[in-house]
C-alpha positions as CSV (number, residue, x, y, z in Angstrom):
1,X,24.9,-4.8,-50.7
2,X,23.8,-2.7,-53.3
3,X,25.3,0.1,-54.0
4,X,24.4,0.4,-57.9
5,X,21.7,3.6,-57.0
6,X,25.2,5.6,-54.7
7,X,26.9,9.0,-56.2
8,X,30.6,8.3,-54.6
9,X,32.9,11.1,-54.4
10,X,36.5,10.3,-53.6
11,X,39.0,12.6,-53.0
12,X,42.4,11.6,-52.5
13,X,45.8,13.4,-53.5
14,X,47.6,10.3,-54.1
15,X,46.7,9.3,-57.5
16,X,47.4,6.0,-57.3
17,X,45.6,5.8,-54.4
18,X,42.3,7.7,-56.0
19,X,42.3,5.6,-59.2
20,X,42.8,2.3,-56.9
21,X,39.8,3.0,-54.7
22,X,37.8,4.2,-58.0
23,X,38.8,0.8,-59.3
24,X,37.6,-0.8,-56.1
25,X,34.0,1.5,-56.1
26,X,34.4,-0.4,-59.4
27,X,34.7,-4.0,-58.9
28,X,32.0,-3.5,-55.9
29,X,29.0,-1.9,-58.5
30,X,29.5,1.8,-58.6
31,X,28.7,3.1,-61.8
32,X,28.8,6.6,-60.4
33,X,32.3,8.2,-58.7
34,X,34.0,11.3,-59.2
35,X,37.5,12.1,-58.2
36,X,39.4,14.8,-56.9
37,X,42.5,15.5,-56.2
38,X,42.2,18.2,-53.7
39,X,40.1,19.2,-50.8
40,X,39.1,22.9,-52.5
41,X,37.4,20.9,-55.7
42,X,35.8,18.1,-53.2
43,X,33.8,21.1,-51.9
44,X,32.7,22.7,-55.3
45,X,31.2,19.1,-56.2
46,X,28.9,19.6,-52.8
47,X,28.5,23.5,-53.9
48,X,27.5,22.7,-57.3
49,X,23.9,22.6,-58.1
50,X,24.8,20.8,-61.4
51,X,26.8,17.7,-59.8
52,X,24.2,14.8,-58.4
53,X,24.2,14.7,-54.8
54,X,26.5,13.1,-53.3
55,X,25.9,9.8,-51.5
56,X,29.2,8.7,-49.9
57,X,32.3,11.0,-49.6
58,X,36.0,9.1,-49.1
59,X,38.2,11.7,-48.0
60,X,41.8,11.2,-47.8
61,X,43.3,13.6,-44.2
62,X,46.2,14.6,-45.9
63,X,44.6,16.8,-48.8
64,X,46.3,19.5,-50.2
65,X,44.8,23.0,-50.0
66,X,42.3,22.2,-47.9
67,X,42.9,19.7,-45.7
68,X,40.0,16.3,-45.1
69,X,39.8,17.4,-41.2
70,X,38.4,20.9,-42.3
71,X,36.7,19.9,-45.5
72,X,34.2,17.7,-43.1
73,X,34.2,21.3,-40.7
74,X,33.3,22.9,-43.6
75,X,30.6,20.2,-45.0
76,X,29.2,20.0,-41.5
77,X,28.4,23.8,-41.5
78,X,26.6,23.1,-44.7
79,X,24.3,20.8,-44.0
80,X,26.1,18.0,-45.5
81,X,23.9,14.5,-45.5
82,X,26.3,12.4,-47.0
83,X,28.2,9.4,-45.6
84,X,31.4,9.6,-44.5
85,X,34.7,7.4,-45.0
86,X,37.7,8.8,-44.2
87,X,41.3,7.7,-45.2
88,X,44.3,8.3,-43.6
89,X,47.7,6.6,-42.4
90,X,47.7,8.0,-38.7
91,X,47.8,5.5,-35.9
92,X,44.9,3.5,-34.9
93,X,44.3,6.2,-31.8
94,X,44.6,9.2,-33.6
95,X,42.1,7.5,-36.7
96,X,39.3,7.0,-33.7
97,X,39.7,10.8,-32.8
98,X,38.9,11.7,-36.0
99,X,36.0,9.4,-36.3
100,X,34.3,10.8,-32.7
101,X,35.2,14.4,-34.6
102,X,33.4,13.6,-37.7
103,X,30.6,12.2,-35.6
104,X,30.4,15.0,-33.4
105,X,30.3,17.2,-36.4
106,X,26.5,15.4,-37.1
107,X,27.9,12.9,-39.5
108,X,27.0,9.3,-40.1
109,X,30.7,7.7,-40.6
110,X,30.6,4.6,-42.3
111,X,34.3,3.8,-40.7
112,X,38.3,4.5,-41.1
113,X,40.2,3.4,-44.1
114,X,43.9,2.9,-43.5
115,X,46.4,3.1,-46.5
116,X,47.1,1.2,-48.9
117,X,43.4,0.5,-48.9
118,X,41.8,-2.8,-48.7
119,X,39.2,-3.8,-50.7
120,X,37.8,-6.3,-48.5
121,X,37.6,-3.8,-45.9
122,X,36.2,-0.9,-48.2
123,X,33.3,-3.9,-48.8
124,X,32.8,-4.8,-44.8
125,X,32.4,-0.6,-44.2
126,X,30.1,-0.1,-47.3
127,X,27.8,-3.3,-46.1
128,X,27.2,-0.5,-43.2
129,X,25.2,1.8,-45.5
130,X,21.4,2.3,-44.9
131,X,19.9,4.5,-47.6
132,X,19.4,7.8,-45.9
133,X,15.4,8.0,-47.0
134,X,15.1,4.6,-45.1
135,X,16.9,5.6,-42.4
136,X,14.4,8.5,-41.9
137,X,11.6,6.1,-42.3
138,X,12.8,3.4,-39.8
139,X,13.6,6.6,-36.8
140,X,10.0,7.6,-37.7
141,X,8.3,4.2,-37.3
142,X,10.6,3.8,-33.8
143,X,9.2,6.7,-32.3
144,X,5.5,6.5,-33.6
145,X,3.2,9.4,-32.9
146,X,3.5,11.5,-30.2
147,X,1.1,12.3,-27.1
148,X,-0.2,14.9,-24.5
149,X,0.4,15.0,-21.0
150,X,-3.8,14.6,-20.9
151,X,-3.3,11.6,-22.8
152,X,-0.4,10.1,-21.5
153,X,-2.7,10.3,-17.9
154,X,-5.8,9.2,-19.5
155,X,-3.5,5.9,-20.8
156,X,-1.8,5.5,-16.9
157,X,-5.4,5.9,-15.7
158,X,-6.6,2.9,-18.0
159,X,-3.9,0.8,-16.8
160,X,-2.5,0.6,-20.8
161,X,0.8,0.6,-19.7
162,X,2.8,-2.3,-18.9
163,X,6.9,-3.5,-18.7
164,X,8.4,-5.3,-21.4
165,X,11.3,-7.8,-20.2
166,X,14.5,-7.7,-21.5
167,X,16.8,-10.7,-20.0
168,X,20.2,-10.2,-18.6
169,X,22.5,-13.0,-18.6
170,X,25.9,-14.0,-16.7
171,X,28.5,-14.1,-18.6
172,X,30.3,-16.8,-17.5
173,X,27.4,-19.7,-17.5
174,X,25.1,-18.4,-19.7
175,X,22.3,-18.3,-16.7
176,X,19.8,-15.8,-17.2
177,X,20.0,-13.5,-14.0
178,X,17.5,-10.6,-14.3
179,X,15.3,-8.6,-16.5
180,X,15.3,-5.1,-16.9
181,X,11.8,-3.7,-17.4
182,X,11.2,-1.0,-20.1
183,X,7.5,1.0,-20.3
184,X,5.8,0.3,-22.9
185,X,2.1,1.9,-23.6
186,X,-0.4,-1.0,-25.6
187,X,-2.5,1.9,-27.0
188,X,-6.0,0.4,-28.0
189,X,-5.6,2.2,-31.5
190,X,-1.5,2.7,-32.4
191,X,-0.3,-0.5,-31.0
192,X,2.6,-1.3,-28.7
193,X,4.5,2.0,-28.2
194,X,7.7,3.1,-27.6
195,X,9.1,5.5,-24.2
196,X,9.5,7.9,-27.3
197,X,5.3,8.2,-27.9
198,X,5.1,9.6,-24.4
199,X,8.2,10.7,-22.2
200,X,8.6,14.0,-23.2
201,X,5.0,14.9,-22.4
202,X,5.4,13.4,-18.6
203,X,8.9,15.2,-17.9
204,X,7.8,18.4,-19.4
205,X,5.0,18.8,-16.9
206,X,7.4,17.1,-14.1
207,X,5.7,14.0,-13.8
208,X,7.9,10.9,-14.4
209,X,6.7,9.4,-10.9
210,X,3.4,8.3,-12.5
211,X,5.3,6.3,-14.9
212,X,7.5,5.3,-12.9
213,X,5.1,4.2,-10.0
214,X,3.2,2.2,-12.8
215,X,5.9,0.1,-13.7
216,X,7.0,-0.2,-9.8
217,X,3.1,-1.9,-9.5
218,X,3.5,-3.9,-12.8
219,X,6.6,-5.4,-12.4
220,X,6.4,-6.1,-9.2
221,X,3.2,-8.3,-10.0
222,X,4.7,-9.7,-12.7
223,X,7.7,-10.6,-10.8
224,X,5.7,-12.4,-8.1
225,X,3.5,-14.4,-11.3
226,X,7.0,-15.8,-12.7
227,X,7.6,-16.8,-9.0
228,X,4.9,-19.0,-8.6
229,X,5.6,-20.6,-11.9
230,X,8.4,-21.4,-10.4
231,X,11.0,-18.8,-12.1
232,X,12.9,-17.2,-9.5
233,X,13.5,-14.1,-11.5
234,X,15.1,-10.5,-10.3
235,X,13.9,-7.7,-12.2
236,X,15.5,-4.3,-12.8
237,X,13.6,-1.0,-13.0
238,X,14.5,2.2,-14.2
239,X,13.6,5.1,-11.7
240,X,13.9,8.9,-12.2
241,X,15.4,10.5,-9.3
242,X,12.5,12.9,-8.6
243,X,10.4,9.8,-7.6
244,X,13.2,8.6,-5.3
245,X,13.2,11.8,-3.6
246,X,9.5,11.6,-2.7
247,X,9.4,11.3,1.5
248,X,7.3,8.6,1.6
249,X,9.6,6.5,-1.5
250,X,10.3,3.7,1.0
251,X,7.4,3.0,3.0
252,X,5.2,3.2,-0.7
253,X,7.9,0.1,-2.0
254,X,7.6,-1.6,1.1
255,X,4.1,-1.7,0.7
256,X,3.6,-2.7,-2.9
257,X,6.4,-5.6,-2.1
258,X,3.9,-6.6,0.7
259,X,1.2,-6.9,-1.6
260,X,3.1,-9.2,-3.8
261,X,4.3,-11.2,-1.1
262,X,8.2,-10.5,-2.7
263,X,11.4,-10.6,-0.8
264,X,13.0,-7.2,-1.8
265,X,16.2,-9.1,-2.5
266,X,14.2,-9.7,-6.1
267,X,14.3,-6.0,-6.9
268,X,17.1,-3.9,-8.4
269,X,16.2,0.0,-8.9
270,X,18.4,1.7,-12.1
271,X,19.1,5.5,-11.5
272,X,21.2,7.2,-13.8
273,X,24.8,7.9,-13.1
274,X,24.5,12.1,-13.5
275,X,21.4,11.4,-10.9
276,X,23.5,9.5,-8.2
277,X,26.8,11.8,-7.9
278,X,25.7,13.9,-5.6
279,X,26.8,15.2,-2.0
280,X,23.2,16.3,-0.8
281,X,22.8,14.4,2.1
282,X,19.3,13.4,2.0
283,X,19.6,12.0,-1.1
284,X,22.6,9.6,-0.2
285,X,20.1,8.3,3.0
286,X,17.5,7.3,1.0
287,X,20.8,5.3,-1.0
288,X,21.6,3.9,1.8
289,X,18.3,2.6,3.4
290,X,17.7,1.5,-0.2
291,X,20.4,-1.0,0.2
292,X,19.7,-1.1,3.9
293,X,16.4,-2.6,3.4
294,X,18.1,-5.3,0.7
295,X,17.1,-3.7,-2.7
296,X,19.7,-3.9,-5.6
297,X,20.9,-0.4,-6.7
298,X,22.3,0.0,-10.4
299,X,24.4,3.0,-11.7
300,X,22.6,3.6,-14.9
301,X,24.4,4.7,-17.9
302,X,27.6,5.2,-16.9
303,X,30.6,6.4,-18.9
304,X,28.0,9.6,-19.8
305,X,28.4,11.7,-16.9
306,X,31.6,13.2,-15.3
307,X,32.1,10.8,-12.5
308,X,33.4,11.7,-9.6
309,X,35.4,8.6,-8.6
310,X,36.2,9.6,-5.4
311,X,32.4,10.0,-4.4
312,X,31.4,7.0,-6.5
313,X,33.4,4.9,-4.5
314,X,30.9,6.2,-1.6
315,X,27.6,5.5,-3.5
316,X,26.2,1.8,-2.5
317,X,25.6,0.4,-5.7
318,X,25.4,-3.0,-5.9
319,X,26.0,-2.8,-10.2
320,X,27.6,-0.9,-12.7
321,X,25.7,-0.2,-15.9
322,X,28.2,-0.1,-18.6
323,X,26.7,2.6,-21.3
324,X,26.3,1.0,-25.1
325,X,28.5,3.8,-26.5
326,X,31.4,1.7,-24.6
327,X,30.0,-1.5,-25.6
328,X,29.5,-0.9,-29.6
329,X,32.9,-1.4,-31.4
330,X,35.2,-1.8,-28.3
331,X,36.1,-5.4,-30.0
332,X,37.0,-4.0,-32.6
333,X,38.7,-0.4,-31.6
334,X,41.5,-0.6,-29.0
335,X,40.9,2.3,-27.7
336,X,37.3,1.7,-27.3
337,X,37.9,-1.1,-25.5
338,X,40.7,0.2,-23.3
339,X,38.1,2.6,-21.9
340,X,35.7,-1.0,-21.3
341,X,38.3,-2.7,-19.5
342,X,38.7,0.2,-17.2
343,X,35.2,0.2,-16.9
344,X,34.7,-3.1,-15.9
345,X,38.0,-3.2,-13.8
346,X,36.5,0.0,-11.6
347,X,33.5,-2.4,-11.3
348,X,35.8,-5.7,-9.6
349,X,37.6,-2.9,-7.7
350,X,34.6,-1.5,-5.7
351,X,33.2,-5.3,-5.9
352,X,30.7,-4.5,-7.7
353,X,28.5,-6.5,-10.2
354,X,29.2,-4.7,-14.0
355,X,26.7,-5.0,-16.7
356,X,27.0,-4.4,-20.1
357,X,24.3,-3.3,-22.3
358,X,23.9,-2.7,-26.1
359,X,25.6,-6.4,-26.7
360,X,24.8,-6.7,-30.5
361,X,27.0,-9.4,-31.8
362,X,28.8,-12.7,-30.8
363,X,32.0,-10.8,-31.1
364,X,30.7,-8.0,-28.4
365,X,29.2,-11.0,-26.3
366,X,33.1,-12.9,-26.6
367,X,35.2,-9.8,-26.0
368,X,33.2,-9.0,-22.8
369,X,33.6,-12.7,-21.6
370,X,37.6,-12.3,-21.9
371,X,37.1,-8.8,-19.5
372,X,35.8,-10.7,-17.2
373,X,32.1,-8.6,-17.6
374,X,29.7,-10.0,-14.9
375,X,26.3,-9.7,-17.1
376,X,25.3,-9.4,-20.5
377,X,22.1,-7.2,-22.2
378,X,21.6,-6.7,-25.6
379,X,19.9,-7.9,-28.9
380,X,22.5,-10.1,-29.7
381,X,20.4,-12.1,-26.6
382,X,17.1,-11.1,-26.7
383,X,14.5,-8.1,-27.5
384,X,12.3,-6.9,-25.0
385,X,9.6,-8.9,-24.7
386,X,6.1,-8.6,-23.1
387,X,5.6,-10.5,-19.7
388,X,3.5,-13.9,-21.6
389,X,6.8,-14.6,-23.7
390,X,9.2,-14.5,-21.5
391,X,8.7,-18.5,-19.9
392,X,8.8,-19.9,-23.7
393,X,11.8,-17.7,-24.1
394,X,13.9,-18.9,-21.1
395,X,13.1,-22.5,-22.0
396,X,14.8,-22.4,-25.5
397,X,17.7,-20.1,-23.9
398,X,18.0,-23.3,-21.6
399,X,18.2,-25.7,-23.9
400,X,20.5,-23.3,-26.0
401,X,22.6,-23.0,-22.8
C-alpha cells in the first residue's frame, strides 16, 4: 500500500477521534490530511479551488451542522470523485444501508469504520484503494474498442467468434461440474475481445440471436471434442430471450445436438431472471418442452429482478444463479449474507441446483460451503479460458482436488 501520493480529508466532530485517525493516516504514510470538525467546512475544502483535491474523504455520520449522510448528497450532486470512508457507531445493519446509499449516490466506498476506530482496520480498507487514473485505465483496457453492427456481422460471418470456458465446481467435492461459456470475438487485429467490443451494436439493431446461435454451434462442438477425449463435461450458455422465442428454437437445437452426436442432458441454457417471470403462455411452453426434451434451464442473475415467488415456483428451472452482488462481501456483512442464505435456501426448497457466481476469495468459496451452496464460479477458481486450456486446467484442478 502506498498511500504517500493521497490528499486525506477527515472530518470528524469528536476531536479525539479526528486527531486519532490523523495520527493513524500518520503511522500508515500520509503526509497530507486536513481536519475538520464540521460537515459545513468539509464541503468548502471540496469548493475551494485553493485546497488540493481531495483523494479520500473519512466522514464521521454524526457531524454537526451538516450532517455526513447529506454531506455525501451534497458531494454527489457535485461531481465528487473522491473515495469514500464513512465512520459512524450505528449497528452493523443500519452501517450497510448507508454504504448501498453512498454507493447509489455514484461513490466508490472504500468501507465502514466503526468507533473507536481501529487502525488495523483503517489499513485492511485503505489496501482497497486503486488510484482513480488507473482505475480509468484498467475499465478502458476491459472494454477495448468498440464496433458496428456491419462489423460485428462481418466477424460472425468469418466464424472469429468463439466460447471461452469458465469451470463451475461442486461445492462439496471439489468436482468440476460444468462450464459456462462466455463470447468472445479473436479479432485478427485487436486481439481477444470482450462482450463489451460488440454487444451494444447487436442489441441495438435487435440481433442478439446471431450471437447467440454462434455460441449455440461452438459450444456445442466443443462440448462433443472434450467428450471424445474422454471429459464428460456439461456446458452452460447464456441465451437472450428473443432467440428463445423464435418458432423454430427447438427443432434448430435438436438439430445442431444431432450433428454433434450430444445427449441434450449435457446442455444447460442461462436466461436471465427479469426474462423468465412472465405469465405469457407461449413463452412458459417453450420452458417447459425445454426441460421436456432434457435440457438444463438456469435462472440467470437472480436477486436483480423483482421476483415473483409465487410464479417462480412455476418456472422449471433446474438451477438458481446466485447474482455476484449477493456473493461479494456476504462473508463478511451479515446482512449480506442473510439475503445469500435465503437465496440459497429458496434454491433447496424448490429442489433446485443454486450456483453462485463472482466467488473471488477462499473466504467467499468457505462461507458458501457452510450454506450448503450446490456449485461454485468465480476467479477465486478459475478465469475463463479458451476451449485448448481447459484439459491442462482440469488436470492440475484434479491433482489439487
Amino acid at each position: 500500500m502506498d498511500i504517500a501520493h493521497l490528499h486525506f480529508l477527515v472530518a470528524q466532530a469528536d476531536p479525539s477521534q479526528r486527531h486519532a485517525l490523523v495520527d493513524m493516516l500518520g503511522v500508515l504514510g500520509a503526509p497530507r490530511v486536513t481536519e475538520v470538525p464540521d460537515g459545513h467546512t468539509a464541503l468548502r475544502c471540496f469548493q475551494d479551488s485553493f485546497t488540493p483535491t481531495v483523494n479520500v474523504a473519512i466522514i464521521d455520520l454524526d457531524l454537526p451542522g451538516m450532517d455526513g449522510l447529506a454531506l455525501i448528497r451534497t458531494l454527489a450532486a457535485m461531481h465528487c470523485r473522491a473515495r469514500l470512508i464513512v465512520v459512524g457507531n450505528q449497528p452493523a445493519n443500519l452501517m450497510f444501508s448507508v454504504e448501498t446509499m453512498a454507493q447509489a449516490y455514484g461513490f466508490d466506498l472504500l468501507g465502514t469504520l466503526t468507533t473507536p476506530v481501529s487502525g488495523a482496520r483503517l489499513r485492511e480498507l485503505l489496501e482497497n484503494y486503486v488510484p482513480q487514473d488507473a482505475g480509468v485505465l484498467e475499465t478502458a483496457a476491459a472494454s477495448g474498442p468498440s464496433f458496428t453492427f456491419s462489423e460485428v456481422g462481418i466477424g460472425l460471418q468469418a466464424r472469429q467468434f468463439e466460447p471461452f470456458f469458465q469451470p463451475k465446481i461442486e461445492l462439496e467435492t471439489g468436482q468440476v461440474k460444468g462450464l459456462e461459456a462466455f463470447a468472445r470475438w479473436r479479432h485478427p487485429e485487436h486481439g481477444v475481445l470482450g462482450p463489451g467490443a460488440f454487444i451494444d451494436a447487436l442489441e441495438q439493431h435487435n440481433r442478439i440471436d446471431f450471437l447467440d446461435w454462434s455460441m449455440i454451434e461452438k459450444s456445442v462442438e466443443r462440448c462433443r471434442a472434450f467428450h471424445d477425449m474422454g471429459i464428460p463435461i456439461a456446458i452452460s450458455i447464456n441465451l437472450a430471450p428473443e432467440t428463445l422465442a423464435h418458432p423454430q428454437f427447438m427443432e434448430q437445437i435438436a438439430a445442431c445436438v444431432g450433428r454433434h452426436r450430444l445427449l441434450p442432458d449435457y446442455l444447460t441454457f442461462e436466461i436471465p431472471e427479469s426474462s423468465v417471470l412472465t405469465i405469457d403462455a407461449g413463452f412458459v411452453e417453450r420452458l417447459v418442452r425445454m426441460r421436456m426434451a432434457g435440457y438444463g434451464l438456469a435462472i440467470d442473475d437472480y436477486g436483480t429482478g423483482r421476483s415473483n415467488l409465487q410464479l417462480l415456483a412455476r418456472i422449471p428451472f433446474s438451477e438458481l444463479k446466485i447474482d455476484r452482488s449477493f456473493v461479494d462481501g456476504a462473508s463478511k456483512k451479515r446482512a449480506l449474507g442473510t439475503v445469500l442464505a435465503s437465496c440459497l435456501g429458496l434454491a433447496r426448497s424448490l429442489d433446485r441446483k443454486s450456483v453462485a457466481v463472482g466467488v473471488e476469495t477462499k473466504q467467499d468459496w468457505d462461507f458458501l460451503q457452510g450454506l450448503g451452496c450446490t456449485y461454485a464460479q468465480g476467479y477465486y477458481i478459475a478465469s475463463p479460458m479458451e476451449a485448448a486450456a481447459f484439459p491442462g486446467w482440469l488436470e492440475d484442478w484434479r491433482q489439487f482436488f
